[in-house]
N, C-alpha and C positions, 0 to 999 in steps of 0.2 A: 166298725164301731169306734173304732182309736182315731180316725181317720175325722168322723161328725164330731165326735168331740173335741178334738184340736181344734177344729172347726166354730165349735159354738165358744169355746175358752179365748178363741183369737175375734168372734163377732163382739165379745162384751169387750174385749180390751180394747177394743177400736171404738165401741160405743163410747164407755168412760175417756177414751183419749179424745173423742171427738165431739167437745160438749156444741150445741149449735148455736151458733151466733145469735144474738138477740132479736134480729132481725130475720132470721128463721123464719118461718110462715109455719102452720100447724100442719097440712097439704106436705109439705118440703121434706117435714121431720116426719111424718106416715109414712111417707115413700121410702126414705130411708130405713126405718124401722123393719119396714116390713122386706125392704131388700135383707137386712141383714139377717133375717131368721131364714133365710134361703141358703148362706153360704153352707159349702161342704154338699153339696146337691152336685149331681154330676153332670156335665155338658154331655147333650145328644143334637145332632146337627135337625135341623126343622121341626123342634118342639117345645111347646110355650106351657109345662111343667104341669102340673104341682111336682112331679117327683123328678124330673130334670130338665132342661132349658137348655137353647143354644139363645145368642146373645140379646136376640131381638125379642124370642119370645119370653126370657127372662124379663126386660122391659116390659113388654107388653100387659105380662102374668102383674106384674109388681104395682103398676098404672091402674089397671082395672081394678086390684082389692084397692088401692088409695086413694082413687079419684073416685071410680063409679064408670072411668069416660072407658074406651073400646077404641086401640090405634093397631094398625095395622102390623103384623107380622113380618118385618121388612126394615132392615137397619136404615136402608137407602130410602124409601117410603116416610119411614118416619124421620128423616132429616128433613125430607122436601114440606113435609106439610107439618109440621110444629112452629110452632115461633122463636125464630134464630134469635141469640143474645151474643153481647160480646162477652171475652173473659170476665172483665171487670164485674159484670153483674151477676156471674155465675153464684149460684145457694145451692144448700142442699137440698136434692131431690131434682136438679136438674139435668139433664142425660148429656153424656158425651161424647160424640162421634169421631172416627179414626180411620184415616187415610186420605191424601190429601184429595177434595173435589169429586170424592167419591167414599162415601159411607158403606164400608161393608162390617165394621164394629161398632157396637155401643156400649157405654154403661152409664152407672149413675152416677151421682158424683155425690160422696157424705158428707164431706167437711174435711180442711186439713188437708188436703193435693191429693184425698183418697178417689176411688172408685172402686163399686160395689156391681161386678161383673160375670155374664159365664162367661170365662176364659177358651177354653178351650177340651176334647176328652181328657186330657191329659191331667189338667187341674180343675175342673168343675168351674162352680160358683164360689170365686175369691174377692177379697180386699185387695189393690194396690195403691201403690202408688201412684200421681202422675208425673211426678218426677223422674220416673225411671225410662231409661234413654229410648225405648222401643215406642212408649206412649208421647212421651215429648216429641220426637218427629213422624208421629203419624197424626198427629189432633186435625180432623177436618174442621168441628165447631161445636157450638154449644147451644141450645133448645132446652127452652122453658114449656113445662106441661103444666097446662091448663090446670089453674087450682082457682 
């Protein structure tokens, strides 16, 4: 219980810190929304949630209540068939893949260098950074979901 609730107290301070760009799309800021009422949910290796999620089917869980659309359960899958963007065009709600030339993580991406990810058993479904030096050299690319 101490554990979701640090959890939801660190979801809202991330939402207030991370107001969306004007430019935002309403798709972008669902997706995000809706990742973030997930955080503090625990990582289980091949399962796409409601009560826990490993990384992909966290995406995938998050996509379908926001969009409606249905992608595949597969971090690598869903790199090859989404539509690649560069940094530059990165918004929020757009996912982001990790390891070079081969996706085997993903998350979203909210605004502010965050992502809204399941991590790992260890840490669940968290907020990071992308500045932090594990994600900086492992970023394969960036894919925009169909809004």
């Amino acid at each position: 219980m101490r554990t979701r609730m640090a959890a939801l107290l660190l979801s809202f301070a991330v939402i207030i810190g991370m107001a969306a760009p004007a430019h935002a799309d309403t798709t972008g800021q669902r997706i995000v929304k809706i990742a973030l009422t997930q955080v503090g949910k625990p990582y289980v290796a091949n399962t796409q949630g409601p009560s826990a999620f490993d990384c992909s089917g966290f995406t995938q869980w998050v996509i379908k209540r926001a969009t409606g659309h249905t992608y595949v359960h597969s971090s690598r899958a869903q790199y090859r068939t989404m539509l690649r963007i560069p940094k530059s065009r990165l918004r929020p709600g757009d996912l982001v893949f990790f390891f070079r030339n081969k996706a085997h993580h993903v998350g979203i991406y909210a605004s502010g260098g965050r992502i809204i990810h399941a991590s790992n058993p260890r840490r669940g479904v968290v907020v990071d950074r992308l500045s932090a030096g594990w994600f900086q050299k492992h970023i394969t690319g960036y894919a925009r979901v169909l809004r």
